[in-house]
LOLO-175711 format. One record per residue (C-alpha): x, y, z. Coordinates in steps of 0.02 Angstrom, whole numbers, plus 32768, in hexadecimal, padded with zeros to 4 digits. Layout:
// LOLO-175711
x | y | z
X | Y | Z
...
// end
This chain:
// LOLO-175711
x | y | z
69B9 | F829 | 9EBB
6998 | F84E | 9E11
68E6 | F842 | 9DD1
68B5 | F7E6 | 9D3B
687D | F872 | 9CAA
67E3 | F854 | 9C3F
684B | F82A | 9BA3
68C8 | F7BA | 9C01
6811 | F768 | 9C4D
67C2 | F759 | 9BB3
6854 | F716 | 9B66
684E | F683 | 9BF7
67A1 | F660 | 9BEE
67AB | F64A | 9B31
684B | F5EB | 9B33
67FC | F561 | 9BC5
6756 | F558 | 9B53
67AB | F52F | 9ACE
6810 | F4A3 | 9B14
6786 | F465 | 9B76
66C7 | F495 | 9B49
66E4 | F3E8 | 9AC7
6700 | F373 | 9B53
6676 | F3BB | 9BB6
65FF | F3B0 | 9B2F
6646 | F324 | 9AF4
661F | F2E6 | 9BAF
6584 | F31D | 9BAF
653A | F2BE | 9B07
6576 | F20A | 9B46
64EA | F227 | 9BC1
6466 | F25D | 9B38
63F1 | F1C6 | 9B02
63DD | F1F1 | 9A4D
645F | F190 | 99D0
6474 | F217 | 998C
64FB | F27C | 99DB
64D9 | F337 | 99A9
6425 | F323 | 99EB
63F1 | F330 | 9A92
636A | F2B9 | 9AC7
6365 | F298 | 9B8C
63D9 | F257 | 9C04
6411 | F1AD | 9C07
64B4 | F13D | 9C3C
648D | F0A8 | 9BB5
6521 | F0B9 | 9B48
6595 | F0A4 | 9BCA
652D | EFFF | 9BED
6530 | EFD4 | 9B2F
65E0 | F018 | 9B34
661C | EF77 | 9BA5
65B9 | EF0A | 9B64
661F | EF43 | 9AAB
669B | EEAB | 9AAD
6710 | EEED | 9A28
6730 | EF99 | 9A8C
6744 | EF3C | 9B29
67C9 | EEC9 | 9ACF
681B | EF63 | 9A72
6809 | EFBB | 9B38
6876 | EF1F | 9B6D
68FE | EF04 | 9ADC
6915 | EFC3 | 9B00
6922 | EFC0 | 9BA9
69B6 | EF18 | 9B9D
6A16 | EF77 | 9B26
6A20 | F01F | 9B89
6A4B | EFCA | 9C0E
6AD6 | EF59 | 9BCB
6B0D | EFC5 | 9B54
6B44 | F05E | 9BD4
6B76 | EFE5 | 9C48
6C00 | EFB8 | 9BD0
6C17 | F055 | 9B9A
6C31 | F09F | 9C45
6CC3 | F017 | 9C67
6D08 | F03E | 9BB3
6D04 | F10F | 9BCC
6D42 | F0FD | 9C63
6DDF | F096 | 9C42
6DF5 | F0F9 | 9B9C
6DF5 | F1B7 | 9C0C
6E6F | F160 | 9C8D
6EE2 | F146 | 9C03
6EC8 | F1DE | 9BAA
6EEE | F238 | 9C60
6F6C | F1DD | 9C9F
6FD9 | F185 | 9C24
7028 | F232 | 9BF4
7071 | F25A | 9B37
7063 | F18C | 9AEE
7086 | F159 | 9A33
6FD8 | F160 | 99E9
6F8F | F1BF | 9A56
6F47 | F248 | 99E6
6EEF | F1AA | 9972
6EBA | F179 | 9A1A
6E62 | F214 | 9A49
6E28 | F23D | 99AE
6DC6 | F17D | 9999
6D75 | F192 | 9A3B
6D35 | F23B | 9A29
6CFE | F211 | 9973
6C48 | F1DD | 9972
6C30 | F283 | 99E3
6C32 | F2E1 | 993A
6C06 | F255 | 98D4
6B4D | F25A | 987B
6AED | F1D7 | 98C2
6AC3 | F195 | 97FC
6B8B | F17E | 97DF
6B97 | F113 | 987C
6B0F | F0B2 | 9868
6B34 | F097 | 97B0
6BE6 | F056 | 97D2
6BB8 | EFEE | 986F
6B3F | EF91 | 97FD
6BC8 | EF72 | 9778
6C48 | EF23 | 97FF
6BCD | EEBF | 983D
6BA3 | EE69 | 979C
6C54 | EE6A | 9778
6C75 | EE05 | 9810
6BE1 | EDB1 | 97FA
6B77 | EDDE | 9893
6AD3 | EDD1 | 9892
6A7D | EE5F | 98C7
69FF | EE56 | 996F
6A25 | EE97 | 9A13
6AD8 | EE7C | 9A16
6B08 | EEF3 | 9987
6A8C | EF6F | 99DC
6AEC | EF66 | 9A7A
6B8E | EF6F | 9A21
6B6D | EFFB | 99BA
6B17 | F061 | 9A4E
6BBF | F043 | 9AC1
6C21 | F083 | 9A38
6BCC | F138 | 9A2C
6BA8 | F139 | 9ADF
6C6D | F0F8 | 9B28
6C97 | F1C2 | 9ACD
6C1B | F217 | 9B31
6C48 | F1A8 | 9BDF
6D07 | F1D5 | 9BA2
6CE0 | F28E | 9BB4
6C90 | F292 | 9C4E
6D18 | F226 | 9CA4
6DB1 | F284 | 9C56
6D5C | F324 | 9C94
6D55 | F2E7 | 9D40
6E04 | F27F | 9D56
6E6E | F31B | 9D0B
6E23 | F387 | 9D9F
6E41 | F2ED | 9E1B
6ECB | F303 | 9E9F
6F43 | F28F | 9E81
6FA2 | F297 | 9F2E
6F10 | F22B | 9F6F
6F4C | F19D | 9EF0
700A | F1BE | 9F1D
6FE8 | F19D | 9FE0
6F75 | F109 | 9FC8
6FF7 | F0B9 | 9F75
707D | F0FB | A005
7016 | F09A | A064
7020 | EFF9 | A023
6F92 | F008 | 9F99
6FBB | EF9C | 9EF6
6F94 | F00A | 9E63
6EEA | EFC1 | 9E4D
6EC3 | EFB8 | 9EFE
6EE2 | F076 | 9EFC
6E6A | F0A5 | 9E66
6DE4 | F02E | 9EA6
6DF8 | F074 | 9F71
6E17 | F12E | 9F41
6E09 | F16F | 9E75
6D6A | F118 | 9E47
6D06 | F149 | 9F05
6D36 | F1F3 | 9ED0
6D0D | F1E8 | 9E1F
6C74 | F18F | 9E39
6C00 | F20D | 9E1A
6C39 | F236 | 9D69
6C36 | F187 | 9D39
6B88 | F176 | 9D76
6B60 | F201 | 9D12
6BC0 | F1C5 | 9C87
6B3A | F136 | 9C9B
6ABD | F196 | 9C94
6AD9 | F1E9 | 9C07
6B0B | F150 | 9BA1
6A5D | F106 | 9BD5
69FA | F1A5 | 9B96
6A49 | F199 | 9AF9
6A32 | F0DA | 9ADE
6977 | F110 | 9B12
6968 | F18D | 9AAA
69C1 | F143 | 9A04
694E | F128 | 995D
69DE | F137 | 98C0
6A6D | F0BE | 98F6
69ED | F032 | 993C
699D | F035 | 989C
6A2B | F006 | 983A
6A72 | EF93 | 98D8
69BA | EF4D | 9901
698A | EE9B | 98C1
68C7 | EE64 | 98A8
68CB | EE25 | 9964
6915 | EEAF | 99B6
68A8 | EF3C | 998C
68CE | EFC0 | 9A0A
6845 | F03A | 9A57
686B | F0E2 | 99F3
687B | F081 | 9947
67CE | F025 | 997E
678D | F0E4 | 999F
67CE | F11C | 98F1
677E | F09A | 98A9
66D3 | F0A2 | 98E9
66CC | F172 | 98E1
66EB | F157 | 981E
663B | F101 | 9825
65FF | F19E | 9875
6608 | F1C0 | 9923
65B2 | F149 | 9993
6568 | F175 | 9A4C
65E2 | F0F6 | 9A9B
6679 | F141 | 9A6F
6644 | F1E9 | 9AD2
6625 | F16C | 9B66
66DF | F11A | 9B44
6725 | F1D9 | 9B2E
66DC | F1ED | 9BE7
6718 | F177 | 9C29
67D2 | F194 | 9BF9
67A6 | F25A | 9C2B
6782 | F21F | 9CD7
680F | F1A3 | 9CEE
6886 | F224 | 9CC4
6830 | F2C2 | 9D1E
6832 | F22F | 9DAC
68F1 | F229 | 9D93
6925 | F2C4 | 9D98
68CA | F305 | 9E20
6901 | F276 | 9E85
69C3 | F29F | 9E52
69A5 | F343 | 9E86
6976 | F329 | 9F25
69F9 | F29F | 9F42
6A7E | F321 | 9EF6
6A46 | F39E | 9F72
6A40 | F32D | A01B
6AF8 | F2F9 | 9FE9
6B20 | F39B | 9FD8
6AD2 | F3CF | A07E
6B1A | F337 | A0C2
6BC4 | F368 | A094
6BB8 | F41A | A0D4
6B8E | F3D1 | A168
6C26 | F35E | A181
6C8D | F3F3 | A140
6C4E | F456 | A1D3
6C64 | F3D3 | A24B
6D12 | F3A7 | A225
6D3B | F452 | A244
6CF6 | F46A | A2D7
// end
């Protein structure tokens, strides 16, 4: 095995400080009971009392939360459908405007899509709350859910398709019994990812966002141009441990099916 040098380990050490040392300190000051946030004054958990006892971040928290959800819900159905027909419909007229829409807001700046969401919805006359966030968040979200679907269905053995339907399967029956099982990972993921970015999204909710439907990262924006307050270090914390929460969790799940499967492997051999 080849040992780590001192350049390749300083290198590592300097690259995980960087990326990290700010949430740990940034960690480590929503417990500090001085307002002010640079200056250490004693331990103490009251801004994460005062925190959810903040009405308008806990209603921001929630308008967030209902638009990640709905919005990569429907994007997962949408990116889904849109990769099956990009996979299997073979050479179609208008396929390469097809593509090329879909994979669009990938490269897209976030300040172009926002900008022209926000003129067709006053040109159609929408009023903007938490169903233009929603829309707009599915439509940058269905490209991402696209490429994680396509990538998975053009590796998928189609032979499992053919003798569902040998046996009797209905074209629908056989992508609900036999594709989607086997895709179902990469749509989950697809999920996933739509639901981080919804999360995570400041530029096209600001233009899509209505005085009622103030999401949780334009709330944050707002308040940090005020200065920084103690309770958004306790609301970064929070979201820090739901996702470290996540991801070990995944992990382990991702390795017990793995295990799992190496285990079936074996025994069907045997």
């Amino acid at each position: 095995m080849r040992r780590l040098s001192w350049f390749n380990l300083t290198s590592l050490t300097l690259g995980f400080a960087f990326l990290y040392l700010p949430m740990i300190v940034l960690v480590a000051f929503s417990f500090n009971s001085n307002k002010l946030v640079t200056v250490w004054a004693g331990f103490s958990t009251k801004w994460y009392g005062e925190l959810f006892r903040d009405q308008a971040f806990l209603d921001a928290a929630w308008v967030t939360l209902r638009v990640a959800v709905a919005s990569s819900t429907l994007a997962t159905v949408l990116g889904t459908a849109a990769a099956y027909v990009l996979v299997r419909m073979g050479r179609f007229p208008g396929r390469t405007l097809f593509s090329g829409m879909l994979y669009a807001p990938l490269v897209m700046p976030d300040v172009i899509l926002g900008l022209s969401l926000l003129l067709l919805f006053i040109a159609v006359g929408l009023d903007r709350g938490l169903l233009t966030i929603v829309l707009a968040h599915t439509t940058f979200s269905m490209s991402y859910v696209a490429v994680v679907v396509t990538a998975r269905l053009v590796t998928f053995d189609r032979a499992l398709e053919e003798a569902a339907l040998d046996l009797g399967c209905s074209p629908w029956d056989a992508f609900r019994l036999v594709t989607l099982p086997i895709i179902a990972p990469a749509v989950i993921s697809g999920w996933l990812l739509g639901f981080t970015l919804s999360l995570d999204d400041l530029v096209i909710a600001s233009f899509t966002s209505g005085p009622s439907s103030t999401t949780l990262p334009i709330k944050i924006f707002s308040a940090i141009r005020l200065g920084v307050n103690p309770e958004i270090n306790a609301l970064s914390s929070i979201l820090i441990g739901i996702v470290t929460v996540g991801v070990i969790t995944t992990s382990i799940l991702s390795k017990r099916a793995i295990v799992r499967r190496a285990e079936e492997t074996n025994r069907a051999e045997k």
